[in-house]
C-alpha positions in Angstrom: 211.8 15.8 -126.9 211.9 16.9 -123.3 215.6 18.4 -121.8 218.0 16.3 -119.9 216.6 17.4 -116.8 213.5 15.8 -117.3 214.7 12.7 -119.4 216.7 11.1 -117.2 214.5 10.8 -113.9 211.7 9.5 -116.1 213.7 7.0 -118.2 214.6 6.2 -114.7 210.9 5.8 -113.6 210.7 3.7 -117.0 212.8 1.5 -115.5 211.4 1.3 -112.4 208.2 0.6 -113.7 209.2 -2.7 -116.4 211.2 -4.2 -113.3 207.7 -4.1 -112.0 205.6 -5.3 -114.2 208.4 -8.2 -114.8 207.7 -9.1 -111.0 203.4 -8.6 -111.1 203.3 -9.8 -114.4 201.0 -7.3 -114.5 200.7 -3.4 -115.4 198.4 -0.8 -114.4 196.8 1.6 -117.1 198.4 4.7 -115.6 201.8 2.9 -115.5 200.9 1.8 -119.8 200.7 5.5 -120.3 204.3 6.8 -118.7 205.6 4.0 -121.2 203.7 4.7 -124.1 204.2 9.0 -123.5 208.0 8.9 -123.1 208.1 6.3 -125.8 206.0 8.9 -128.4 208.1 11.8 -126.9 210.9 10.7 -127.4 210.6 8.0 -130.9 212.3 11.0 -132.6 216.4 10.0 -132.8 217.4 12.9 -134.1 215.8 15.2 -131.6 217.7 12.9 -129.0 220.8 12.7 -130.6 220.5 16.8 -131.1 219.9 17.0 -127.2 223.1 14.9 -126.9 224.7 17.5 -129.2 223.6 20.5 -126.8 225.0 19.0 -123.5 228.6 18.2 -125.4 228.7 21.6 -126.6 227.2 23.5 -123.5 228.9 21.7 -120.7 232.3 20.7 -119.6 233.7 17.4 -120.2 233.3 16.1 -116.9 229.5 17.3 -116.7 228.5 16.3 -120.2 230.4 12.6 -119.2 228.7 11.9 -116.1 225.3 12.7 -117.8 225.9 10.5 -121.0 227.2 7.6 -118.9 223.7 7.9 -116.9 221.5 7.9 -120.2 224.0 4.7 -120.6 223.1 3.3 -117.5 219.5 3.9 -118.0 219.3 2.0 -121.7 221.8 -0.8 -121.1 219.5 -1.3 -117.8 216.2 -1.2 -120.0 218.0 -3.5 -122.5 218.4 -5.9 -119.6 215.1 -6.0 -118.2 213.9 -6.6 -121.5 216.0 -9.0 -122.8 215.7 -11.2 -119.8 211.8 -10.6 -119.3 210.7 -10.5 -122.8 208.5 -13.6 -122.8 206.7 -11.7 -119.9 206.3 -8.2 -121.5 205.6 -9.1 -124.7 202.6 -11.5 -123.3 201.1 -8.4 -121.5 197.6 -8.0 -122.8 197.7 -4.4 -123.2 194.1 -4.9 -125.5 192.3 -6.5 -122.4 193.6 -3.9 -120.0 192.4 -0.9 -122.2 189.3 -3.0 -122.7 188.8 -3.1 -118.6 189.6 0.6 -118.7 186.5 1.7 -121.1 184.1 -0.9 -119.4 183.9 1.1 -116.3 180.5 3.6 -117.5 179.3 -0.6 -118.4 177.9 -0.9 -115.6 176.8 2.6 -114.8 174.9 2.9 -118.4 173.7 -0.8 -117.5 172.1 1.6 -114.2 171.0 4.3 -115.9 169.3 2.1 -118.7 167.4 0.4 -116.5 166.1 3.5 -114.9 165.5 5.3 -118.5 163.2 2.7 -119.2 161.5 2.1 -115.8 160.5 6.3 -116.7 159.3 5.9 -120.4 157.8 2.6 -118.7 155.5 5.3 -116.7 155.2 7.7 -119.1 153.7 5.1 -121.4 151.0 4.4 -118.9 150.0 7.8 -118.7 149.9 8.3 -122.1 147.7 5.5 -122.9 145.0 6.7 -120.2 144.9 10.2 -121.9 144.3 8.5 -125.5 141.8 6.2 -123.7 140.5 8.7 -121.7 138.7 10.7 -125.1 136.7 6.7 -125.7 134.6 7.2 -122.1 133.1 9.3 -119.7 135.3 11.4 -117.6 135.4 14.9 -115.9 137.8 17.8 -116.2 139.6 17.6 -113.3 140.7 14.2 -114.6 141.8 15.2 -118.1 143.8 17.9 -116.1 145.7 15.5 -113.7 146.6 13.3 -116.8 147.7 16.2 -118.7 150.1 17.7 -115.4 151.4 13.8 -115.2 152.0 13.3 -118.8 153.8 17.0 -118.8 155.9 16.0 -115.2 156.8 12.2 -116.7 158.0 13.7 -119.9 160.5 15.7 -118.1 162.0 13.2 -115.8 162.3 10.6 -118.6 164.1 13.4 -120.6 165.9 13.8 -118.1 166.8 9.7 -117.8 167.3 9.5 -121.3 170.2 12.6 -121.0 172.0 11.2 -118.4 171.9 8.0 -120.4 173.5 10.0 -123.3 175.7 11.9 -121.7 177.3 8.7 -120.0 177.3 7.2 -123.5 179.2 9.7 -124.7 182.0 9.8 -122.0 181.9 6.3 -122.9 182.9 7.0 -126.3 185.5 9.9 -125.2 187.4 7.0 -122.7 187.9 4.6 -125.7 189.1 7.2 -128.0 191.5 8.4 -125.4 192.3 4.8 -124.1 192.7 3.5 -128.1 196.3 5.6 -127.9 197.2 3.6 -124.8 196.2 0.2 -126.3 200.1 -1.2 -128.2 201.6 -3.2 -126.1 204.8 -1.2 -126.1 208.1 -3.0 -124.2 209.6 -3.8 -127.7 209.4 -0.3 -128.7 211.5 1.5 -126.4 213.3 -1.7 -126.3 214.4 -0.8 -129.7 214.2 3.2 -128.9 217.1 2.2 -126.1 219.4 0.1 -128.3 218.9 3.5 -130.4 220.2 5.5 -127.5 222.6 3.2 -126.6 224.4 3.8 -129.8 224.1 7.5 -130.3 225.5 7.7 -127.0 228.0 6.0 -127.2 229.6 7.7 -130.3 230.4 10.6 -127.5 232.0 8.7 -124.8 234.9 7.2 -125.5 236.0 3.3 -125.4 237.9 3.1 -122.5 240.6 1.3 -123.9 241.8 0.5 -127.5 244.3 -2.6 -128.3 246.1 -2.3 -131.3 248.0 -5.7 -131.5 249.2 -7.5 -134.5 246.9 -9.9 -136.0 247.9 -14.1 -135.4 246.0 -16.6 -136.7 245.9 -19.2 -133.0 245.2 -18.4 -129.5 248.3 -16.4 -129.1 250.1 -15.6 -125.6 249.4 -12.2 -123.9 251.7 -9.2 -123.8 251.8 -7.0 -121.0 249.7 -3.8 -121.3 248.2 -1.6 -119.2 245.0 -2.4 -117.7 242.0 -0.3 -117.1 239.0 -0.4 -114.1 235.6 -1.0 -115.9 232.0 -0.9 -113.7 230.6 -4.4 -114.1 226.9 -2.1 -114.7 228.5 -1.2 -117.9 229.0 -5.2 -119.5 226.7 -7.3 -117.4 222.9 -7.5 -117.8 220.5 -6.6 -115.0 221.3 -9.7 -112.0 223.5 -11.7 -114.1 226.2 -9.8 -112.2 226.0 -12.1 -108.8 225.5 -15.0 -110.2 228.6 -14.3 -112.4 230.4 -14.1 -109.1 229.3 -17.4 -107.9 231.3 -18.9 -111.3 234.1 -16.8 -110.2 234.1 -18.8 -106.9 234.2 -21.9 -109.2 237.3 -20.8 -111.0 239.2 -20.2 -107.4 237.8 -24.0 -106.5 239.3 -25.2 -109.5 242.1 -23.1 -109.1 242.1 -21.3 -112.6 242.1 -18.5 -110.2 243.9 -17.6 -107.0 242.2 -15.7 -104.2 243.6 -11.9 -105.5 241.7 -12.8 -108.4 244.5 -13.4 -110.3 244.4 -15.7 -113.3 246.5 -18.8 -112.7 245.5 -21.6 -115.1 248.5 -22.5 -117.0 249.5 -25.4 -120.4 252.0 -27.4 -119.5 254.6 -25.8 -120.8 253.7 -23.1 -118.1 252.4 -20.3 -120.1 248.9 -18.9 -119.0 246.5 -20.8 -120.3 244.4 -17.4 -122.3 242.5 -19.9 -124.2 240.5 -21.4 -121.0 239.9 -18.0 -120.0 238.5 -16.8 -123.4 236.3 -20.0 -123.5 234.8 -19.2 -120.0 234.1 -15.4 -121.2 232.7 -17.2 -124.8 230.2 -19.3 -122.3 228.9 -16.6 -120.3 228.4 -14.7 -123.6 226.5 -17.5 -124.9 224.3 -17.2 -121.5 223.1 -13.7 -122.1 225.4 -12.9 -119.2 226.7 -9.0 -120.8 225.2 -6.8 -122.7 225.8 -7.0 -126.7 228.1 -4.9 -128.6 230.3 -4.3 -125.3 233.9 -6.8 -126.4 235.9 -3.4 -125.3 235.0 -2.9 -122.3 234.6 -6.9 -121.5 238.0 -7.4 -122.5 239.1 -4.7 -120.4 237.5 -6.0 -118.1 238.8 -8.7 -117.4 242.0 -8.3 -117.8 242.1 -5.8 -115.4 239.9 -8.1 -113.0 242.5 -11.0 -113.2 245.7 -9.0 -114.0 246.1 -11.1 -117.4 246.5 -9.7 -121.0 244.1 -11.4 -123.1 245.0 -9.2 -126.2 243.5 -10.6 -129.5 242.4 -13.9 -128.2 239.1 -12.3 -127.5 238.3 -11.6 -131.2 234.9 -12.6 -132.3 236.2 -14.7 -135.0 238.3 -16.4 -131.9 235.5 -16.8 -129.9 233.3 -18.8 -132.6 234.6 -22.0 -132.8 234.7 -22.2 -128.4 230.8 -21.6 -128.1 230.9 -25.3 -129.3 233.7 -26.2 -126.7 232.5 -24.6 -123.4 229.8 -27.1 -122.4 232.9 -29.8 -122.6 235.0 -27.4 -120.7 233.0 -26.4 -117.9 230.7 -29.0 -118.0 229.7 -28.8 -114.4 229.7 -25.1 -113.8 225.7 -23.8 -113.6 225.8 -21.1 -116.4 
């Protein structure tokens, strides 16, 4: 497990590269290797979650906050590029590219083979006139030349033949080191992130907590204060602007006024919390945030459109509307 120094530029370089790779639809070796190095450095949770330990208790607050809301940024962003390129990274084929990567001496031993045997080819020759050379007349001088071309063709094919090993053999050393390179790896630190994810956030705090009384219908909103949340910290990588052409929608159709403030009301002139839950439920149902963030949606929003939204935005509240919002918003391009 490497320090926080060196963790967060190259989970940001992980990033980097799968946004990438997403676009090409393609990876390079070296690039399968930063994934597949910071993936076995840093598979260990514990070891993270003890690194996490040591910046809490060596830093201040403000210090050890900013850094764990950056490892934040860095996994909800790899969740994201995942979850919205899967289909592309998982159909990477890691196995051919390794495959490309050890067939480079192919062509050189291919070389090298050829000119192996072009040398035993002569040295053959040779050796067949000195065995024929004993079966009829011949002088001295003769015997000697064969003898110096035997001795000379020897060499250079031993020669051939240990080039043509030694190429072999780096051969074999390329796939051995390749073979640790060859799982395709995107679901891994896919998983690894969701891992981080949650370890981190049992050290920054939610930024805010309702505690409301339970009701058992889409109840009306009580007045509460509201806090400021970064849209990088609920929306998945892009979704973001094309969440804002919906919001331009909502002011068409008037369920919002140009402040942003939510203005969609029953007829009995209360705000209408229901529609606004059912538009958040169909976004959710789009893949448009990142999972396991309600709090800080919630907050969100109702500090986006000045509105309470309270309990309405319980999960078990939110169920029966992923069947509704088609019906609802029927022309809005989710």
């Amino acid at each position: 497990m490497s320090n926080i120094k060196d963790f967060l530029p190259l989970y940001r370089e992980i990033n980097t590269i799968v946004s990438k790779v997403i676009d090409d639809r393609d990876i390079s070796f070296p690039e399968q290797c930063t994934l597949t190095n910071f993936y076995n450095s840093h598979k260990d949770e514990k070891a993270f979650e003890q690194m996490i330990l040591d910046i809490v208790i060596a830093g201040d607050e403000q210090k050890w906050f900013f850094l764990l809301n950056h490892i934040q940024i860095e996994a909800e962003k790899y969740i994201g590029l995942y979850e919205s390129g899967k289909d592309i990274l998982d159909g990477i084929d890691i196995n051919g590219l390794c495959m490309g990567v050890s067939s480079r001496f192919d062509e050189l031993i291919k070389r090298q083979s050829e000119v192996t045997a072009e040398a035993r080819k002569e040295l053959n020759t040779v050796n067949g006139s000195l065995e024929a050379i004993g079966f009829r007349e011949h002088t001295k001088e003769e015997e000697q030349r064969l003898e110096r071309e035997h001795d000379y063709l020897t060499k250079i094919h031993n020669e051939e033949k240990d080039k043509l090993e030694s190429l072999y053999d780096e051969k074999r050393k390329l796939e051995l080191e390749v073979a640790k390179y060859s799982r395709n790896i995107f679901a891994d630190i896919y998983g690894l992130s969701q891992s981080f994810l949650a370890i981190v956030e049992n050290y920054i705090p939610i930024p805010l907590k309702e505690k409301m009384p339970e009701t058992e219908s889409i109840s009306e909103p009580q007045p509460q204060l509201l806090t400021e949340i970064n849209p990088d910290n609920i929306f998945r990588l892009k979704m973001y602007n094309k969440f804002l052409e919906l919001e331009r929608r909502l002011i068409k159709d008037c369920d919002l006024d140009k402040n942003l403030h939510w203005i969609a009301k029953h007829k009995n002139g209360k705000p209408d919390i229901k529609r606004l839950v059912t538009f958040l439920t169909a976004l959710e149902e789009n893949k448009y945030f990142i999972p396991g963030r309600d709090s800080r949606i919630k907050a969100f929003f109702e500090s986006r459109y000045n509105i309470t939204i309270g309990q309405n935005f319980e999960k078990k509240r939110r169920e029966p509307l992923k069947s509704e919002y088609n019906a609802v918003f029927y022309e809005y391009p989710f």
